[in-house]
KETOR-412437 format. One record per residue (C-alpha): residue number from 1; x, y, z. Coordinates in steps of 0.05 Angstrom, whole numbers, plus 5000, padded with zeros to 4 digits. Example, Ala and Ser with C-alpha at 12.3 -4.5 7.8 and 13.67 -1.06 7.14 Angstrom:
2
<nr 1; u 5246; v 4910; w 5156>
<nr 2; u 5273; v 4979; w 5143>
# end
This chain:
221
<nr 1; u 3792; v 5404; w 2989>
<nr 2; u 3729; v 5358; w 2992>
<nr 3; u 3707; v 5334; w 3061>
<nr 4; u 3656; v 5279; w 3074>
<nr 5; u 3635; v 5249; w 3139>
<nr 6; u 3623; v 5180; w 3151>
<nr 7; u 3602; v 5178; w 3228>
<nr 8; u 3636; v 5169; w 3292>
<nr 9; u 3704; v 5194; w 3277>
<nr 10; u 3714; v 5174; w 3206>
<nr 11; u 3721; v 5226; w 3149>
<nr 12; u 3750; v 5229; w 3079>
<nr 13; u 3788; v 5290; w 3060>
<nr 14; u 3797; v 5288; w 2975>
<nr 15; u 3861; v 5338; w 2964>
<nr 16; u 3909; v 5360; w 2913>
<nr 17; u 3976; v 5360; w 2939>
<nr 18; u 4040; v 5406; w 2912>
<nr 19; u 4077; v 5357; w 2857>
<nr 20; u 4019; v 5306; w 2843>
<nr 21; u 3997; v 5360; w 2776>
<nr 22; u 3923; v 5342; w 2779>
<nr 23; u 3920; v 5288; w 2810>
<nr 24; u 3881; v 5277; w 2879>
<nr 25; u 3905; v 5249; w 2949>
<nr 26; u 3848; v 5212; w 2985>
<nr 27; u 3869; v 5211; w 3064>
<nr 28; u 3817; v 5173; w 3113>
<nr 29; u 3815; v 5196; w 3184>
<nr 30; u 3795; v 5136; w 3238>
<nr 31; u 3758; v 5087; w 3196>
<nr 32; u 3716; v 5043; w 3248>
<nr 33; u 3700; v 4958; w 3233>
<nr 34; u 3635; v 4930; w 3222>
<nr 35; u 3624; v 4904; w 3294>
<nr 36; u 3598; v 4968; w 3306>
<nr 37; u 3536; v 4954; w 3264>
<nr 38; u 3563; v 5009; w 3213>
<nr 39; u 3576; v 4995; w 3144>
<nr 40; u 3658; v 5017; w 3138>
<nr 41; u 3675; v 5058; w 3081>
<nr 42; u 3679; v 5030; w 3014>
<nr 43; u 3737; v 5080; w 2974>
<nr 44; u 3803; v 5081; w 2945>
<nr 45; u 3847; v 5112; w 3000>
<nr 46; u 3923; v 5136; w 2986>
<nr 47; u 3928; v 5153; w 3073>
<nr 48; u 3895; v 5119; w 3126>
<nr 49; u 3910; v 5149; w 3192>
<nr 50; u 3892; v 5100; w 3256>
<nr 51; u 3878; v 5147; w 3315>
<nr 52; u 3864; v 5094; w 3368>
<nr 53; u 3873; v 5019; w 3380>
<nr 54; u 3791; v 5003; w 3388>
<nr 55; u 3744; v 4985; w 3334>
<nr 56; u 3704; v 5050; w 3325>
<nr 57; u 3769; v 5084; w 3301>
<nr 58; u 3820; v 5022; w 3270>
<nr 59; u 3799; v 4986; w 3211>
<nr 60; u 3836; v 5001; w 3151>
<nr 61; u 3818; v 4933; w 3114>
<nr 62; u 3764; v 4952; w 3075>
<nr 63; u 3802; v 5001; w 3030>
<nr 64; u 3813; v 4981; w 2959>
<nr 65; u 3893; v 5003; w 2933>
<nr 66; u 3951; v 5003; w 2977>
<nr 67; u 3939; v 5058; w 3019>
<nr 68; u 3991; v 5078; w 3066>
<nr 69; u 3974; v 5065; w 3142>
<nr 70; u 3994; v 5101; w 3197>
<nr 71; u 3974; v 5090; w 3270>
<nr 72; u 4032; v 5109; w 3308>
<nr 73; u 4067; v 5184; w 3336>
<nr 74; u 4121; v 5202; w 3285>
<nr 75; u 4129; v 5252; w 3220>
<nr 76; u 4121; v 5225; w 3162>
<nr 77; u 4115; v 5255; w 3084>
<nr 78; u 4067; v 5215; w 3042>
<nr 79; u 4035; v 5230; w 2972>
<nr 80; u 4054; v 5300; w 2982>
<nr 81; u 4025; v 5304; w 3050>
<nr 82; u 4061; v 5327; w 3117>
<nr 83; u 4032; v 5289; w 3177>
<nr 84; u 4058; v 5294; w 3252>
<nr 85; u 4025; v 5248; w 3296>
<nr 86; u 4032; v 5255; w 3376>
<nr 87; u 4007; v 5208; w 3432>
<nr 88; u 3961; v 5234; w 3481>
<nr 89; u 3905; v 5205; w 3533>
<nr 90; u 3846; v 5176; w 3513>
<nr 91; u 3804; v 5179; w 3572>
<nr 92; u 3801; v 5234; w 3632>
<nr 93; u 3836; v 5184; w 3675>
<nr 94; u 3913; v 5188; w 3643>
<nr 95; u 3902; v 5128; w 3600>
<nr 96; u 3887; v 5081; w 3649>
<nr 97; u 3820; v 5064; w 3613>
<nr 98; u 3831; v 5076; w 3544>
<nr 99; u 3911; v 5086; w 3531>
<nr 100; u 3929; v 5134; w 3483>
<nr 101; u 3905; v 5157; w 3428>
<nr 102; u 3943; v 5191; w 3368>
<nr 103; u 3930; v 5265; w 3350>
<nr 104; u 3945; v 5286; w 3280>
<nr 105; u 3966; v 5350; w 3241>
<nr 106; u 3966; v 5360; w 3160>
<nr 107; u 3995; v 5409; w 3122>
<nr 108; u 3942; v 5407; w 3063>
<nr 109; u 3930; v 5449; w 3010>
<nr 110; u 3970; v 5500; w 3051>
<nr 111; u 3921; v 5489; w 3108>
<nr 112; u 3930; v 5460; w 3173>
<nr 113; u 3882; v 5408; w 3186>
<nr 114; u 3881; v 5376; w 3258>
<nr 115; u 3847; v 5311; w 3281>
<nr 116; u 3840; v 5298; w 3353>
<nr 117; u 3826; v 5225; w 3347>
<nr 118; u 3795; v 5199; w 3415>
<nr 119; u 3823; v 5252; w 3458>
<nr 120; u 3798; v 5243; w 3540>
<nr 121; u 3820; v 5307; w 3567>
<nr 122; u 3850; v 5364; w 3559>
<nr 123; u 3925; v 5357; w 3521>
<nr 124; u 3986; v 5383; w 3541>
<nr 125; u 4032; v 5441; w 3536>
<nr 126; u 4061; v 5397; w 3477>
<nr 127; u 4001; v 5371; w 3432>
<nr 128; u 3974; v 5442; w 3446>
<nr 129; u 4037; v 5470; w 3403>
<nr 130; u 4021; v 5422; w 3355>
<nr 131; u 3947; v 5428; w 3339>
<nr 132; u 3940; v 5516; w 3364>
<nr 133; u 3922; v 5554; w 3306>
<nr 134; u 3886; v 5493; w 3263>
<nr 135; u 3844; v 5519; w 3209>
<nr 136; u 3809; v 5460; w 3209>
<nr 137; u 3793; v 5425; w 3266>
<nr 138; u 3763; v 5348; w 3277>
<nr 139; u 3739; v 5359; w 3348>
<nr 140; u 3703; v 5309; w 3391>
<nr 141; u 3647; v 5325; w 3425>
<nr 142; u 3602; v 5268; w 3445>
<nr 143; u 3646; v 5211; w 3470>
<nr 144; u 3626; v 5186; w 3549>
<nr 145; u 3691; v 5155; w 3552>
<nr 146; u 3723; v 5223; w 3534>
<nr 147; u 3716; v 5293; w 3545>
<nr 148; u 3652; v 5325; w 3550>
<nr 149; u 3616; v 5389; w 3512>
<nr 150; u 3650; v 5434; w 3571>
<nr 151; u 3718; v 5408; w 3559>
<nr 152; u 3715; v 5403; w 3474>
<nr 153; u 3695; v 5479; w 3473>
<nr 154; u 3759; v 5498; w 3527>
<nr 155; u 3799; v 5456; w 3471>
<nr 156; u 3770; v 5492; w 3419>
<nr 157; u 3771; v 5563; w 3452>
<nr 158; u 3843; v 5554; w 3460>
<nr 159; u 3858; v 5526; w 3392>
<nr 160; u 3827; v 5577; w 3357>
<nr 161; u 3817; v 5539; w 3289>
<nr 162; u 3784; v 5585; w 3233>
<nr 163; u 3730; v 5520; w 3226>
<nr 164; u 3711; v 5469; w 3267>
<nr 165; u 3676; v 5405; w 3245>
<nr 166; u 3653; v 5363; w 3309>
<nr 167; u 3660; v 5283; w 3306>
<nr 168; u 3641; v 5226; w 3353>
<nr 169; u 3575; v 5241; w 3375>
<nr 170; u 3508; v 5216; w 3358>
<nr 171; u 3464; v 5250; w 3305>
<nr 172; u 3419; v 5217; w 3250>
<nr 173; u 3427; v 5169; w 3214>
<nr 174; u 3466; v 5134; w 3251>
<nr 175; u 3461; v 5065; w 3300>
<nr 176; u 3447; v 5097; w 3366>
<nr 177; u 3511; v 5089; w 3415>
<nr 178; u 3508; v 5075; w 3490>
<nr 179; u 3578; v 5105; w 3486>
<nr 180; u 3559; v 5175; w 3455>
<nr 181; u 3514; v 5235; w 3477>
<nr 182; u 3483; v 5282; w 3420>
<nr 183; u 3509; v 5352; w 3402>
<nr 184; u 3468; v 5393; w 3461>
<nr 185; u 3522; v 5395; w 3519>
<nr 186; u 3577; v 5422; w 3466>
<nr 187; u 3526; v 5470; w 3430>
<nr 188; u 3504; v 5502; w 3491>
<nr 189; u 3574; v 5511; w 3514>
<nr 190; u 3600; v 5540; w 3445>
<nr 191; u 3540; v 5575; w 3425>
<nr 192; u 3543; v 5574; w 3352>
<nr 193; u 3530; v 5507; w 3320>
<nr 194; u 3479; v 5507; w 3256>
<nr 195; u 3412; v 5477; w 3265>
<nr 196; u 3427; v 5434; w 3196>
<nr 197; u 3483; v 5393; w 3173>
<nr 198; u 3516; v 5401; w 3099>
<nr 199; u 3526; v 5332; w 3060>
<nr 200; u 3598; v 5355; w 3041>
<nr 201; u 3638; v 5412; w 3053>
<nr 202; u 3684; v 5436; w 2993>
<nr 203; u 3732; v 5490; w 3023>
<nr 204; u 3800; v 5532; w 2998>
<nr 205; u 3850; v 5574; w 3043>
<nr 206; u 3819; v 5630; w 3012>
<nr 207; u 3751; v 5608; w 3040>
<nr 208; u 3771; v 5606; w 3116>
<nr 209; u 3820; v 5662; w 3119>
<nr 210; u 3772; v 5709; w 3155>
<nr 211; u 3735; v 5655; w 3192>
<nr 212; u 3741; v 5651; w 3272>
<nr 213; u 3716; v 5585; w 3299>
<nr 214; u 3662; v 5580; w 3254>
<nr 215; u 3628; v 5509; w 3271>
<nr 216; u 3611; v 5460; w 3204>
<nr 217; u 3562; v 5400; w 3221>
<nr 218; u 3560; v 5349; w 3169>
<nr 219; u 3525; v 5290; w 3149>
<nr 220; u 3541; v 5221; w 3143>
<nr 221; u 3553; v 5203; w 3070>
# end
């Protein structure tokens, strides 16, 4: 599995998927629009999965194919994929300022790979049985509007993922966000975060399988 990272919440995850022989599955998590003075991703996409209904996470028009688009709670099997996506809020106020957003859950390459979308507080009982025991997970760290570096490490603490890759924060390279902190206030809470990013990350299950919450920052491609 190839990951790449395109800023905010947006990555690309190149797979091969059980059935397809060699052929790869190229599944975009929360593309974001040009209005937010980012260039969207330019790719062939098979999956594009929508996590919330706001322009740094919903634009799945620039994609070149037919790519199958999914922005709603549900199971679904796609290209050899198995996604579950489940509702959950968006902001630490119930939903009241953000709605929902949509949490999803892969089986990939016989890993579980979770993204949390625009999560705003702490899930439920419910999304917690979905997403505990991720060995990959997207985790947000950065957003104003959502939870904050306390709150993404009790999420991650209880997840337990074997790798954790943080999203929606601001970092180089990017357009600097009045909606987004840096990495400090989740770094100092989970005490392990590299000083340097990697440009891509290229991982097996074999990889990861003695791993314990081992934090992965990347760059923006």
């Amino acid at each position: 599995m190839h990951i790449n990272y395109y800023g905010l919440s947006c990555f690309k995850i190149t797979a091969k998927t059980e059935g397809r022989g060699s052929e790869d599955v190229v599944i975009f998590f929360s593309p974001y629009g040009k209005n937010t003075g980012l260039r969207p991703p330019q790719s062939n996409a098979d999956i594009v999965l929508l996590s919330h209904d706001d322009e740094m996470f919903n634009e799945s028009d620039s994609f070149r194919g037919e790519p199958l688009v999914l922005d709603t709670p549900g199971e679904y099997a796609a290209k050899g994929v198995n996604i579950i996506g489940m509702d959950t809020s968006a902001d630490p106020r119930g939903g009241e300022d953000r709605g929902n957003t949509v949490v999803f859950s892969l089986d990939v390459e016989g890993m579980k790979v979770v993204h949390l979308g625009a999560i705003g507080s702490e899930p439920s009982e419910k999304v917690f049985d979905l997403i505990i025991g991720a060995d990959i997970l997207f985790l947000p760290i950065g957003d104003l509007a959502g939870i904050d570096g306390k709150t993404a490490e009790t999420i991650a603490r209880k997840v337990e993922p074997k790798v954790i890759i943080p999203m929606q924060y601001n970092l180089k390279g990017l357009k600097k966000f009045k909606e987004l902190r840096d990495e400090s206030d989740f770094c100092s809470n989970i005490g392990n975060c590299p000083k340097k990013g990697e440009d891509k990350l290229v991982i097996k299950k074999k990889d990861i399988e003695n791993r314990v919450m081992e934090v992965v920052k990347l760059n923006v491609s």
